[in-house]
DSSP file (Angstrom, degrees, kcal/mol; ACC not computed):
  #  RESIDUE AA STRUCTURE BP1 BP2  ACC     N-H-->O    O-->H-N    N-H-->O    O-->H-N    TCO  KAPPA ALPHA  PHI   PSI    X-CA   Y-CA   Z-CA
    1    1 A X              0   0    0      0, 0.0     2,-0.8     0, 0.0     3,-0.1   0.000 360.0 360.0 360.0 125.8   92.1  128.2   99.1
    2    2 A X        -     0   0    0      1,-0.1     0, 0.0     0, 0.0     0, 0.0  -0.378 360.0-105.2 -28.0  77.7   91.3  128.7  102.8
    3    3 A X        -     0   0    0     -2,-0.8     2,-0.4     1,-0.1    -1,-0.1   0.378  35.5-134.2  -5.3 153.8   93.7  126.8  105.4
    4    4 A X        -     0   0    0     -3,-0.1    -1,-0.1    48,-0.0     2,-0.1  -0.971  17.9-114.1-137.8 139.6   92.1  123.7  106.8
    5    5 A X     >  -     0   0    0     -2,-0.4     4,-1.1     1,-0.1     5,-0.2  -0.032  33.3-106.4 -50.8 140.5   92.3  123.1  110.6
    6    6 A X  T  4 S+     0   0    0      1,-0.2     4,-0.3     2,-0.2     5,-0.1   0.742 123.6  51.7 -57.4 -12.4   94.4  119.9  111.6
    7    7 A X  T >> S+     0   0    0      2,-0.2     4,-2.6     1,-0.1     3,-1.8   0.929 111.6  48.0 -87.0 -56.3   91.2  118.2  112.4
    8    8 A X  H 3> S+     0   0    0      1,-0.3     4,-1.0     2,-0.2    -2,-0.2   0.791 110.2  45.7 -51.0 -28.3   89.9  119.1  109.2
    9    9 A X  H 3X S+     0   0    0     -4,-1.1     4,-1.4     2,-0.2    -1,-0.3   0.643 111.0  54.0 -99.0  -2.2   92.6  118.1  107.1
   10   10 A X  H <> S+     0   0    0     -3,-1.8     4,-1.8    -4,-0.3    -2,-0.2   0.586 112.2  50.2 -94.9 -34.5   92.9  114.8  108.9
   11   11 A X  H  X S+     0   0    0     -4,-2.6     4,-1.0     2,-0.2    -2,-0.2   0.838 105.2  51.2 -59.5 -34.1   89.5  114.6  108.2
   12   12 A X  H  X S+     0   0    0     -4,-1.0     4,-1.2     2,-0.2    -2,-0.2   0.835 111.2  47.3-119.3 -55.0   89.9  115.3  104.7
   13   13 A X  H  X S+     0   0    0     -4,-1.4     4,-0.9     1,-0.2    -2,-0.2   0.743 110.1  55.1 -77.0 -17.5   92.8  112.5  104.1
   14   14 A X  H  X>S+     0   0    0     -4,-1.8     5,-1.9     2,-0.2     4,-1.5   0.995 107.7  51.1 -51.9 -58.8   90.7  109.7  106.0
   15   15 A X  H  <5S+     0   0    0     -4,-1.0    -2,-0.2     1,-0.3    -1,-0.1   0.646 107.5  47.4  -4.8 -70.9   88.4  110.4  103.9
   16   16 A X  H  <5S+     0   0    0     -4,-1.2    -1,-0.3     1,-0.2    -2,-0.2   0.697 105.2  64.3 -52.3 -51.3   90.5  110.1  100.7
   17   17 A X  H  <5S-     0   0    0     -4,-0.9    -2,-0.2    -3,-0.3    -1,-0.2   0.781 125.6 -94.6 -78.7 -32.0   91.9  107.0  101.8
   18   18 A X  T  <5S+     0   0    0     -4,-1.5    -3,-0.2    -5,-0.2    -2,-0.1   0.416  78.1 132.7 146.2 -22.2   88.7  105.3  101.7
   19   19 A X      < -     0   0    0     -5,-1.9     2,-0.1     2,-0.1    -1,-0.1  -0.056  65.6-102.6 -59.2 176.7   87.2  105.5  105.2
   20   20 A X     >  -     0   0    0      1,-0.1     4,-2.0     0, 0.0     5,-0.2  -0.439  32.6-109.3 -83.2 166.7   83.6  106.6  105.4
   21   21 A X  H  > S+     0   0    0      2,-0.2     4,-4.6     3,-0.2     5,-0.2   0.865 124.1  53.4 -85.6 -22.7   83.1  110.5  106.6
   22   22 A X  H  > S+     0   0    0      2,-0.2     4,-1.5     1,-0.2     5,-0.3   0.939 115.1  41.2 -43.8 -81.4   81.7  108.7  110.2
   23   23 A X  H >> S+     0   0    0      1,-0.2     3,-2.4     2,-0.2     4,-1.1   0.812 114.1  49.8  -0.6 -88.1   84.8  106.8  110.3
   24   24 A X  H >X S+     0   0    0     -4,-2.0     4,-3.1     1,-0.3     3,-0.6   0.883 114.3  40.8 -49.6 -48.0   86.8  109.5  109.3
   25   25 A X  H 3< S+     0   0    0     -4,-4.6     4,-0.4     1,-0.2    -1,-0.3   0.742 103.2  67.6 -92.2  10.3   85.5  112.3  111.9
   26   26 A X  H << S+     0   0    0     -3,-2.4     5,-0.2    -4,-1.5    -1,-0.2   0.652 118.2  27.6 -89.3   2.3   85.3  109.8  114.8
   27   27 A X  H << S+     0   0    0     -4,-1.1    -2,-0.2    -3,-0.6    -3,-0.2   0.622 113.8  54.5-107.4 -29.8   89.0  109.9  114.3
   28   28 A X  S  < S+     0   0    0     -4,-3.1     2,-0.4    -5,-0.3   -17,-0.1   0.477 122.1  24.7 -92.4   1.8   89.8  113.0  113.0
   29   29 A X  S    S-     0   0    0     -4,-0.4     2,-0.5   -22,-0.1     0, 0.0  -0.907  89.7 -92.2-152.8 168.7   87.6  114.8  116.6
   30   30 A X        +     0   0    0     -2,-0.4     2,-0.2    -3,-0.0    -3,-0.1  -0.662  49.9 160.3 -87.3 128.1   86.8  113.9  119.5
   31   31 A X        +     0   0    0     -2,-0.5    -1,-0.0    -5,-0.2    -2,-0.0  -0.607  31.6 126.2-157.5  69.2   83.2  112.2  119.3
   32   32 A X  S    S+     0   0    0     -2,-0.2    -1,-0.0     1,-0.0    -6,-0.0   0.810  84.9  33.8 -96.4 -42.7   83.2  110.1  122.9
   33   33 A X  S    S+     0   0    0      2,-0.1     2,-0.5    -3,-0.0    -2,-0.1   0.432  99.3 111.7-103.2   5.2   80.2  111.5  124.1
   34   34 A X        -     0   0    0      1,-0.1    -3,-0.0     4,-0.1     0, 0.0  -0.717  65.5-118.9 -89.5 135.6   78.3  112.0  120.7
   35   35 A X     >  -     0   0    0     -2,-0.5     4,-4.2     4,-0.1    -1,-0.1   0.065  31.0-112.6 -50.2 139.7   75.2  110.2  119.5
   36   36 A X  H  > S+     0   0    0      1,-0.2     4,-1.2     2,-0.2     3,-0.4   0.925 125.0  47.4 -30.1 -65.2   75.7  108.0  116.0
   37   37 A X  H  > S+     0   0    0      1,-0.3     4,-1.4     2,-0.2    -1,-0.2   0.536 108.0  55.3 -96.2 -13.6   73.5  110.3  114.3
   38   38 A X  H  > S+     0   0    0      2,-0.2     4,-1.4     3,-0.1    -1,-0.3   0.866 109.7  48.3 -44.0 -49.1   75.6  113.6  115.9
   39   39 A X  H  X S+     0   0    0     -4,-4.2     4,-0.8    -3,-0.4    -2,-0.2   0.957 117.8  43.4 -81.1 -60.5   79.0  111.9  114.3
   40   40 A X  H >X>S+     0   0    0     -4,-1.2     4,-2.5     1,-0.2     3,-0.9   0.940 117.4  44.4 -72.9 -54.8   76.8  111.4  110.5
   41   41 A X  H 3X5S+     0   0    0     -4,-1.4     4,-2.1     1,-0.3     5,-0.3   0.934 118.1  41.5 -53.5 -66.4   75.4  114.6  110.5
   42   42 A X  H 3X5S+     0   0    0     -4,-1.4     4,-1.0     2,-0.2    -1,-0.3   0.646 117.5  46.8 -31.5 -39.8   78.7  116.5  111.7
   43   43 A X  H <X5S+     0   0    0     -3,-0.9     4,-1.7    -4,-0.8    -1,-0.2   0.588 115.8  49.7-109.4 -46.3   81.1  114.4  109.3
   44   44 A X  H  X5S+     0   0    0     -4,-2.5     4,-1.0    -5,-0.2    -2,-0.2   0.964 114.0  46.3 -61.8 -68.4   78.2  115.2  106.4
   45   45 A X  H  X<S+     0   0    0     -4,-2.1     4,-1.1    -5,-0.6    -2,-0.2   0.866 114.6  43.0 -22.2 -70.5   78.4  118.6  107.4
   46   46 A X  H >< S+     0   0    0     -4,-1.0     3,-3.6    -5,-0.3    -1,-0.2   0.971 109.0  58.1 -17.5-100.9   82.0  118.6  107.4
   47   47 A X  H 3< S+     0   0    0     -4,-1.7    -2,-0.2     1,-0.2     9,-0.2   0.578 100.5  64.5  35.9 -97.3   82.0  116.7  104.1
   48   48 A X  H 3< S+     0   0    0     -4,-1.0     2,-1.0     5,-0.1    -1,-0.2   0.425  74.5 105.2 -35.2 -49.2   80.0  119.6  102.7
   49   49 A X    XX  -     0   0    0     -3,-3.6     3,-2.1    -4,-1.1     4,-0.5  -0.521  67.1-134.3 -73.1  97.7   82.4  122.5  102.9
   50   50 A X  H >> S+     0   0    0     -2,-1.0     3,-5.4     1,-0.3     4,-1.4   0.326 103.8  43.9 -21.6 -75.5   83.9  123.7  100.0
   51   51 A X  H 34 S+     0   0    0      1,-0.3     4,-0.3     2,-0.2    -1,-0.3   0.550 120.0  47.0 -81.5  13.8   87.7  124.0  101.0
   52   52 A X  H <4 S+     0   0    0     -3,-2.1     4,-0.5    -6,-0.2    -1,-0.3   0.430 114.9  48.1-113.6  -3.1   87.3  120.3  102.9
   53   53 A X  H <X S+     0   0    0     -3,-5.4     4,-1.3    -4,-0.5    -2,-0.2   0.742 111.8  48.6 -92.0 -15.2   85.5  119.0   99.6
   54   54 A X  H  X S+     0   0    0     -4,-1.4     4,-1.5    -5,-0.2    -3,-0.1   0.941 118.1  42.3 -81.9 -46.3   88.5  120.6   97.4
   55   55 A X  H  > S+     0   0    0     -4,-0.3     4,-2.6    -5,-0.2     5,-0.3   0.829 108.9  52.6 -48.1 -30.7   91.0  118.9   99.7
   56   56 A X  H >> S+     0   0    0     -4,-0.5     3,-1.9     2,-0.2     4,-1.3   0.910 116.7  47.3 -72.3 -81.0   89.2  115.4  100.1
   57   57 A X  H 3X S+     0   0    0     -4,-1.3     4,-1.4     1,-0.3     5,-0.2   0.433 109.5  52.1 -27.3 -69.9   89.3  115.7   96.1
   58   58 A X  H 3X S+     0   0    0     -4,-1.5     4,-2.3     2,-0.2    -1,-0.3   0.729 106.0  52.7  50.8-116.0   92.9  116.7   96.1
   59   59 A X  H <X>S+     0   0    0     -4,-2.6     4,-2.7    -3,-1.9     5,-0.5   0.945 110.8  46.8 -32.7 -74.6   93.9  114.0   98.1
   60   60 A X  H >X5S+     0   0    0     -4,-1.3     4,-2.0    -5,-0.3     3,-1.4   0.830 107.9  53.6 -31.8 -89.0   92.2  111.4   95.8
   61   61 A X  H 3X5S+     0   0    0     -4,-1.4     4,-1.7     1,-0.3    -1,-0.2   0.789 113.1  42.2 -48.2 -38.5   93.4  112.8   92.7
   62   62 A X  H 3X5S+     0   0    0     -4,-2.3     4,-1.7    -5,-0.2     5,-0.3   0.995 115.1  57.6 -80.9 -51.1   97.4  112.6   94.0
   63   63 A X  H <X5S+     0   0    0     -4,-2.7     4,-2.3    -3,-1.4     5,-0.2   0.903 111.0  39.2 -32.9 -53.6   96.4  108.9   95.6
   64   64 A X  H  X<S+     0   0    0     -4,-2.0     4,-0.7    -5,-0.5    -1,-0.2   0.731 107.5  61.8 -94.6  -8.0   95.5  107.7   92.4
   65   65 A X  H >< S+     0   0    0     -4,-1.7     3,-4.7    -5,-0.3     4,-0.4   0.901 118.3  40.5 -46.9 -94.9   98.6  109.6   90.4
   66   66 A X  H 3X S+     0   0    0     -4,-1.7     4,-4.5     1,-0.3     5,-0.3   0.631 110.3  47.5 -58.4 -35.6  100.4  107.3   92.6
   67   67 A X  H 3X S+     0   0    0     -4,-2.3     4,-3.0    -5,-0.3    -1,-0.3   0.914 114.6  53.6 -59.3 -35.6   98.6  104.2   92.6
   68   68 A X  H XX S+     0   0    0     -3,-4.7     4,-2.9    -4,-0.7     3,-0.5   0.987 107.6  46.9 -71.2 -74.8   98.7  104.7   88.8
   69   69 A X  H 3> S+     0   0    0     -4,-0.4     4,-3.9     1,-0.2    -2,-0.2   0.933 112.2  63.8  -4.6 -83.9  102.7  105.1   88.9
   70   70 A X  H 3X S+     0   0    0     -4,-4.5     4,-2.1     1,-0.3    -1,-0.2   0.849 106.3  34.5   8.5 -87.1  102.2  101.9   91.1
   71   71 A X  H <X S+     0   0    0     -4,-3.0     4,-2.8    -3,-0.5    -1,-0.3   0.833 109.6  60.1 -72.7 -41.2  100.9   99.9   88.8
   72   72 A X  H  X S+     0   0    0     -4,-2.9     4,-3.9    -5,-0.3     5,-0.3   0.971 109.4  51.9 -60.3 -42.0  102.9  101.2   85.4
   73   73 A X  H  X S+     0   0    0     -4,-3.9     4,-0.8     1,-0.2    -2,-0.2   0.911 112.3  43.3 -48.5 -64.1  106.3  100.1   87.4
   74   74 A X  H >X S+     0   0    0     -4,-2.1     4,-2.2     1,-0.2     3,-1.2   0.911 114.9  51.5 -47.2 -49.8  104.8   96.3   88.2
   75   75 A X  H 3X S+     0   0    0     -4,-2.8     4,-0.9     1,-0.2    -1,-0.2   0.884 111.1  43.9 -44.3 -63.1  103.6   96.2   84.7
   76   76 A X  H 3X S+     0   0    0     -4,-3.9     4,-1.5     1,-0.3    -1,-0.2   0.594 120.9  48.8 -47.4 -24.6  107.2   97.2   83.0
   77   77 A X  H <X S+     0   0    0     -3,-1.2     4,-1.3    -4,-0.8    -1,-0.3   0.988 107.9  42.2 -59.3 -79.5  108.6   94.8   85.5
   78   78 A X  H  < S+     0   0    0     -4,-2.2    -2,-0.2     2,-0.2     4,-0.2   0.564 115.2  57.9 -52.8 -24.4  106.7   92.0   85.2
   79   79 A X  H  X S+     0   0    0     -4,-0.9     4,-2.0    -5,-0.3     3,-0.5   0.920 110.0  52.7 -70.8 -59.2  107.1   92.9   80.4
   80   80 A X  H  X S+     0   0    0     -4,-1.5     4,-1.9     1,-0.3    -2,-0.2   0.864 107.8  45.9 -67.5 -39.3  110.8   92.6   81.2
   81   81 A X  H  X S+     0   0    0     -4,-1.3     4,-2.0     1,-0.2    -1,-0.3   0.694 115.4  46.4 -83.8  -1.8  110.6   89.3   82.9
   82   82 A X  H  > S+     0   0    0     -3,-0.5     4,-2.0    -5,-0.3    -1,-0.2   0.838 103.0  55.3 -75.0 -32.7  108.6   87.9   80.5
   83   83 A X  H  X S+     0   0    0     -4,-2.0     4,-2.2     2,-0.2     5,-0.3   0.907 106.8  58.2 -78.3 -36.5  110.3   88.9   77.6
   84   84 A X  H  X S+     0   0    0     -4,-1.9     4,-2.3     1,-0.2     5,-0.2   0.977 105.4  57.0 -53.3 -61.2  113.6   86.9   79.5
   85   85 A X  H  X S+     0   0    0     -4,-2.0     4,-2.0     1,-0.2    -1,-0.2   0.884  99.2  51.4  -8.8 -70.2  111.5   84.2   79.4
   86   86 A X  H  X S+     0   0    0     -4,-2.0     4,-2.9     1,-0.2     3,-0.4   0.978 118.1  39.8 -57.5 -45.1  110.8   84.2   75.6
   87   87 A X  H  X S+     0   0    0     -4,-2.2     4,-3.3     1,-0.3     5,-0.5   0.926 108.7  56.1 -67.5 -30.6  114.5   84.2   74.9
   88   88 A X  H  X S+     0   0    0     -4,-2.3     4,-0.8     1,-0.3    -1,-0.3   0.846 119.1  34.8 -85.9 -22.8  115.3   82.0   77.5
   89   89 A X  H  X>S+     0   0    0     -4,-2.0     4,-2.4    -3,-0.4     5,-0.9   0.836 111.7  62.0 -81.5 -39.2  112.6   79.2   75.7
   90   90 A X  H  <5S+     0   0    0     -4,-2.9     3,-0.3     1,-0.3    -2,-0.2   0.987 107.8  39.2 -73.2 -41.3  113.4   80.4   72.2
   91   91 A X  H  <5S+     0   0    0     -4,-3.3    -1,-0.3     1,-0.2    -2,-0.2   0.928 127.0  42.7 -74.5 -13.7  117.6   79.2   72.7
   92   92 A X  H  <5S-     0   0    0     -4,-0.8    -1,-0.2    -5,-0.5    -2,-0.2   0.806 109.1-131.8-102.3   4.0  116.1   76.1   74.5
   93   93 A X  T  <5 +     0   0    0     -4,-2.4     2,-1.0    -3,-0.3    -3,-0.2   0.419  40.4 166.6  70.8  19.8  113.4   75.5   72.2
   94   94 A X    >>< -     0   0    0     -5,-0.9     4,-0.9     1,-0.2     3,-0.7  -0.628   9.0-179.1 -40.6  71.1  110.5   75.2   74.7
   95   95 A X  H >> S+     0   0    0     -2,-1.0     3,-1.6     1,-0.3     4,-1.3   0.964  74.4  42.5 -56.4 -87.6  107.9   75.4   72.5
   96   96 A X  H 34 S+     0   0    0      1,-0.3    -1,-0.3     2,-0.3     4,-0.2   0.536 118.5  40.5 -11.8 -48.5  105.2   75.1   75.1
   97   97 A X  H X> S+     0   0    0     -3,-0.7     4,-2.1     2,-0.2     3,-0.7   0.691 108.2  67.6-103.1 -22.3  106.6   77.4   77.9
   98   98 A X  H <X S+     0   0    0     -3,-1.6     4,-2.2    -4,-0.9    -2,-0.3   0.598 110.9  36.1-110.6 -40.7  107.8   79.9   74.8
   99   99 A X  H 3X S+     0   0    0     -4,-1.3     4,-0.6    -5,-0.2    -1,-0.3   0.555 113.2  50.7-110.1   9.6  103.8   80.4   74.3
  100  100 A X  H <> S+     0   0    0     -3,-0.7     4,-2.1    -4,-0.2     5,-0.4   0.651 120.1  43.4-116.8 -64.9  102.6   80.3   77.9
  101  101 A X  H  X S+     0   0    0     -4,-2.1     4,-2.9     1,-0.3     3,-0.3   0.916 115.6  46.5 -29.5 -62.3  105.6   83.0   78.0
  102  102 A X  H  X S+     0   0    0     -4,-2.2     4,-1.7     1,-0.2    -1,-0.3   0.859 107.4  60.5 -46.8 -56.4  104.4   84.6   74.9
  103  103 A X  H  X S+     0   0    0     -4,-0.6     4,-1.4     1,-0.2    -1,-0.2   0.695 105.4  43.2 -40.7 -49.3  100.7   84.6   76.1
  104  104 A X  H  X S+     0   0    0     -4,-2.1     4,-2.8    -3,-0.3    -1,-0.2   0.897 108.8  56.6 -96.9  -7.8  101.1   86.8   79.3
  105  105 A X  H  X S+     0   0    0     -4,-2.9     4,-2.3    -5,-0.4    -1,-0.2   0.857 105.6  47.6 -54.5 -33.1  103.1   89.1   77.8
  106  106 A X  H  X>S+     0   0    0     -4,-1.7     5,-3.7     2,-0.2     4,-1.9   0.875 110.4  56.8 -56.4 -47.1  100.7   89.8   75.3
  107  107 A X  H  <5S+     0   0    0     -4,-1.4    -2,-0.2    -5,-0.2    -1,-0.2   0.865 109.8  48.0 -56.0 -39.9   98.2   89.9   78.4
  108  108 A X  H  <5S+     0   0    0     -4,-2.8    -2,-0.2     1,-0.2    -1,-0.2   0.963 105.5  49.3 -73.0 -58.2  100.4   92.7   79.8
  109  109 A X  H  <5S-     0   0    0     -4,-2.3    -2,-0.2    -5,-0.2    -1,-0.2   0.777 117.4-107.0 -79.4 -10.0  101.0   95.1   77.0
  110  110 A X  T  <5S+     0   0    0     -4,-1.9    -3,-0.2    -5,-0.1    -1,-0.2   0.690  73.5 143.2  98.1  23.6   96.9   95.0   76.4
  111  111 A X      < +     0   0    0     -5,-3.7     2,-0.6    -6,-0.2    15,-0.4   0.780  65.2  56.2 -63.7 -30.3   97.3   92.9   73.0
  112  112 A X  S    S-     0   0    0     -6,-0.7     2,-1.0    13,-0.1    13,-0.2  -0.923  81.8-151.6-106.9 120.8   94.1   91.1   74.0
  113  113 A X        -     0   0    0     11,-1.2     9,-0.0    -2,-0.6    -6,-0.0  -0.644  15.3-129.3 -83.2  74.4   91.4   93.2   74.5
  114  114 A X        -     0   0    0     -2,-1.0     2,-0.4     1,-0.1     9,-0.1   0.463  23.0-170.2 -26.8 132.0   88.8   91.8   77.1
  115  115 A X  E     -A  122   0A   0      7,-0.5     7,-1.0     2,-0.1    -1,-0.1  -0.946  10.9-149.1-131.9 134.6   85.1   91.7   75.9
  116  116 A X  E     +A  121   0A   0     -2,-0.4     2,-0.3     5,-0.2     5,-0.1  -0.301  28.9 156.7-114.1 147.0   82.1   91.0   78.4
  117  117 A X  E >  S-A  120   0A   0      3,-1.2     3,-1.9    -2,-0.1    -2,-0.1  -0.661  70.2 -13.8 179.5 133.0   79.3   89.3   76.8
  118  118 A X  T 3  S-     0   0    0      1,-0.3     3,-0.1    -2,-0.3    -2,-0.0   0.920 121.1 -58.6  13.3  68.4   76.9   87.3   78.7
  119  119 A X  T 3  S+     0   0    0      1,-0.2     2,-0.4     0, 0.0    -1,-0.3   0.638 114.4 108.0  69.9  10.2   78.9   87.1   81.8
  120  120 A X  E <   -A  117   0A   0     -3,-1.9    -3,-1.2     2,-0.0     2,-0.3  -0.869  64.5-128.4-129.9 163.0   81.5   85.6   80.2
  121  121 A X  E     -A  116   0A   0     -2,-0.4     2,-0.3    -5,-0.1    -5,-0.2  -0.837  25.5-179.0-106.9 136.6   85.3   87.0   79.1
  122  122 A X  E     -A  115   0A   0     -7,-1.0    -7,-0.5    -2,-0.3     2,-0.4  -0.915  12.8-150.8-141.3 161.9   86.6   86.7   75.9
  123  123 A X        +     0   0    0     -2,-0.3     2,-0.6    -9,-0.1   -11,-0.1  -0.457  11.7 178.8-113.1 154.0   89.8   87.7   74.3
  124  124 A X        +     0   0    0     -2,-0.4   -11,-1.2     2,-0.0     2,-0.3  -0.922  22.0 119.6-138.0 146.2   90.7   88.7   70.9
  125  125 A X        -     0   0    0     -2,-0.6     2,-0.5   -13,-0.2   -13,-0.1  -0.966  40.5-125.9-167.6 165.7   93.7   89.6   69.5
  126  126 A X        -     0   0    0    -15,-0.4     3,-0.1    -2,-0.3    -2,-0.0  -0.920  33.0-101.9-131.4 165.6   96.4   88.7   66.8
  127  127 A X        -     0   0    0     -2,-0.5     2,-0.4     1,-0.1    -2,-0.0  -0.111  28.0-104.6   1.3 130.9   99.9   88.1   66.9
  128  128 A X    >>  -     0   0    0      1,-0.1     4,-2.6     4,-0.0     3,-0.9  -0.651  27.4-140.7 -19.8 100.5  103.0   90.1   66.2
  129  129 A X  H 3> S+     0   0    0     -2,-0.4     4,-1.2     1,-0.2    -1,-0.1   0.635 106.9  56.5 -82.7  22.1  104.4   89.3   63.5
  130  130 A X  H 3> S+     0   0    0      2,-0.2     4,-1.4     3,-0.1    -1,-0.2   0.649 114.7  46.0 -71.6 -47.2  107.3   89.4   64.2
  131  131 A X  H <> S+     0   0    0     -3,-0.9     4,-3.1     2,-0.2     3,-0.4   0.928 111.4  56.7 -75.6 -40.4  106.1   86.7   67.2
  132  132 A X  H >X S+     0   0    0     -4,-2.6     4,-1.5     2,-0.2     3,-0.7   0.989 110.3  39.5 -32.1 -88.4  104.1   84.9   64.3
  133  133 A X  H 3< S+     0   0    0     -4,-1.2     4,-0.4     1,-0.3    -2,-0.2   0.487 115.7  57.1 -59.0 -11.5  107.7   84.4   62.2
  134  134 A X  H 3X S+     0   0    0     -4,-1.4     4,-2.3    -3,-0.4    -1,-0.3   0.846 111.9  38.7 -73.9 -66.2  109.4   83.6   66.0
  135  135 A X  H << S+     0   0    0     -4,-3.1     4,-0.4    -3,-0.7    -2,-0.3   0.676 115.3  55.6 -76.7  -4.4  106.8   80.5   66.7
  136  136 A X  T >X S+     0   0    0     -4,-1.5     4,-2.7     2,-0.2     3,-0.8   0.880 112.5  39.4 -63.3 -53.3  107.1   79.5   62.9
  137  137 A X  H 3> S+     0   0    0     -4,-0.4     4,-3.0    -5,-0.3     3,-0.4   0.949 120.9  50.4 -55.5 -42.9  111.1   79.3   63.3
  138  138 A X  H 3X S+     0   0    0     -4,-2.3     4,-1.3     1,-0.3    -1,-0.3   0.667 109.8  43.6 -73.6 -38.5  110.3   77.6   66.9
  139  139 A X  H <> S+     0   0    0     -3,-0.8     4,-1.7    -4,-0.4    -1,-0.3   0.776 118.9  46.4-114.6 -25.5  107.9   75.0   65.9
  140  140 A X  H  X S+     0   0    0     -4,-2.7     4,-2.1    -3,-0.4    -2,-0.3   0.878 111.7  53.0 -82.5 -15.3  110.4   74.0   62.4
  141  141 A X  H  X S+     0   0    0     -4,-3.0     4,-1.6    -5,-0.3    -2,-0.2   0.984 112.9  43.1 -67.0 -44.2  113.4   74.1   64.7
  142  142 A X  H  < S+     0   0    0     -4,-1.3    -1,-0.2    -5,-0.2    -2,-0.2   0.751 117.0  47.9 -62.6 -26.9  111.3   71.4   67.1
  143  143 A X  H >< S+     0   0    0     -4,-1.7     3,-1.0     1,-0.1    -1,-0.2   0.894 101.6  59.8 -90.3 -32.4  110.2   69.4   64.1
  144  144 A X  H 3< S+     0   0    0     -4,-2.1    -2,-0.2     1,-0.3    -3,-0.1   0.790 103.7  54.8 -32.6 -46.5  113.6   69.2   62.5
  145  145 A X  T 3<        0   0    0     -4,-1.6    -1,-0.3     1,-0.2    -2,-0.1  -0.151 360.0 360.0 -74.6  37.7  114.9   67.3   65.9
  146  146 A X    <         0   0    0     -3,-1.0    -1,-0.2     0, 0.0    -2,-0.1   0.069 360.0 360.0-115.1 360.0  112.4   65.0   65.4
């Protein structure tokens, strides 16, 4: 691939990031004395050249690697404190907070699959069982104290 210019490659990562290519070349050049329709045509132009369209791409693709990374960490995070949750309901026998618990965890690992149907969400799913044979013990331990 061809070297890209500092301007270019500044160009290239505005770009990437989200800005529009105007945006992106009134920042990445000097455009004080240029007309609106100088900076779109010039920044389409730009745009346009192979080794600043392989970079823009590039750029993207490694943004969204990361974003993607991102996102796995929060999930795994968010799995672990849920699952502390469950236990922490199951020795106190929190029925109630024990399925709220139960609920987004489920929501997290992709147990409910979202389905669109006339504008409206709904989810479908089953149980573990293992999570089944959990809220069985859980709901005779809560009826026992009774």
């Amino acid at each position: 691939m061809q070297k890209l210019t500092a301007k270019q490659d500044k160009f290239a990562r505005l770009v990437a990031e989200g800005k529009t290519q105007a945006d992106a070349y009134r920042e990445a050049y000097d455009c004080q004395k240029m007309a609106d329709k100088t900076i779109w045509e010039r920044a389409s132009f730009e745009a346009s050249k192979n080794k600043v369209k392989t970079r823009i791409q590039e750029l993207k693709k490694e943004f969204t690697k990361n974003l993607d990374i991102v996102s796995t960490i929060t999930v795994e995070r968010q799995i672990k404190y849920t699952q502390k949750a469950i236990q922490e309901c199951l020795k106190l026998g929190d029925f109630n907070n024990y399925l709220k618990a139960m609920d987004m965890q489920n929501k997290l690992i992709g147990l409910y699959a979202p389905t669109k149907t006339d504008n409206k969400t709904e989810i479908s799913g089953e149980l573990n069982p293992a999570h089944t044979q959990a809220i069985n013990n859980l709901t005779k331990a809560i009826n026992s104290k009774k």
